[in-house]
N, C-alpha and C positions, 0 to 999 in steps of 0.2 A: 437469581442475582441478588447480591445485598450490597446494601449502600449507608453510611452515615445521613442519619436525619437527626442535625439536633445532639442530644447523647444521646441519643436509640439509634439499634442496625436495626434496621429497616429490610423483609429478608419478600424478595416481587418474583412470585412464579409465573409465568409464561410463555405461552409454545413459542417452540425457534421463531418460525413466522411473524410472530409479532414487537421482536426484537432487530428485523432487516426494516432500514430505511434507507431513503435517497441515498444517505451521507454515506451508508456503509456500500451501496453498491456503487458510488462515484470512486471509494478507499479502493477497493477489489480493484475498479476498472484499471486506474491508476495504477496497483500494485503490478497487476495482470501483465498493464500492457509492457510496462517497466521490466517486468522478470523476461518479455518474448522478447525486449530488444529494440522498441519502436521510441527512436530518440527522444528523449527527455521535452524539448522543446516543443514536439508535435504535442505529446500527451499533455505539458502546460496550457496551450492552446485549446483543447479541446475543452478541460477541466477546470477552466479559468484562474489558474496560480498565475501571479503575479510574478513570483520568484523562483527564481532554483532552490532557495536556503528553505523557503517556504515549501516546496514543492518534496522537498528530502526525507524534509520529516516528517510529511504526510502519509508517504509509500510506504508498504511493511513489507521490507525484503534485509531480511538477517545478513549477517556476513557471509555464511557460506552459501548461500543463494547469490549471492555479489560476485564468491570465489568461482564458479562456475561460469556466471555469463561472461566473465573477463576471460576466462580459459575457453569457453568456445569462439570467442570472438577472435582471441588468437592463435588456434587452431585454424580459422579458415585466412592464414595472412599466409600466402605465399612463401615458401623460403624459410621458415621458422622451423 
């Protein structure tokens, strides 16, 4: 990974493992539970977001990950 320090890139080797913390396995959990479906409001709850606006742009679910769960969701609606 390299980063600005200063005017120096700054250029930090090390293993995956030591690059996963809390934050990023609270982002997954969020992202995870987001992509299976489990309402927005439960996963705030758990996650402790305050807000939906906050809570939006936390999750990392692209658009076509968006296009899909809106299409199975209406796939199982009756009559459509």
């Amino acid at each position: 990974m390299t980063h600005k320090k200063g005017n120096q890139i700054v250029e930090e080797i090390r293993p995956k493992y030591a690059w996963v913390s809390s934050h990023t396995c609270r982002r997954s959990f969020c992202t995870n539970e987001y992509l299976a479906g489990t309402p927005s409001d439960l996963i705030m709850a758990i996650s402790g977001h305050k807000s939906e606006k906050a809570f939006r742009k936390y999750i990392k679910a692209d658009n076509m990950k968006r296009a899909f769960m809106i299409k199975e969701i209406w796939d199982k609606r009756p009559g459509l």
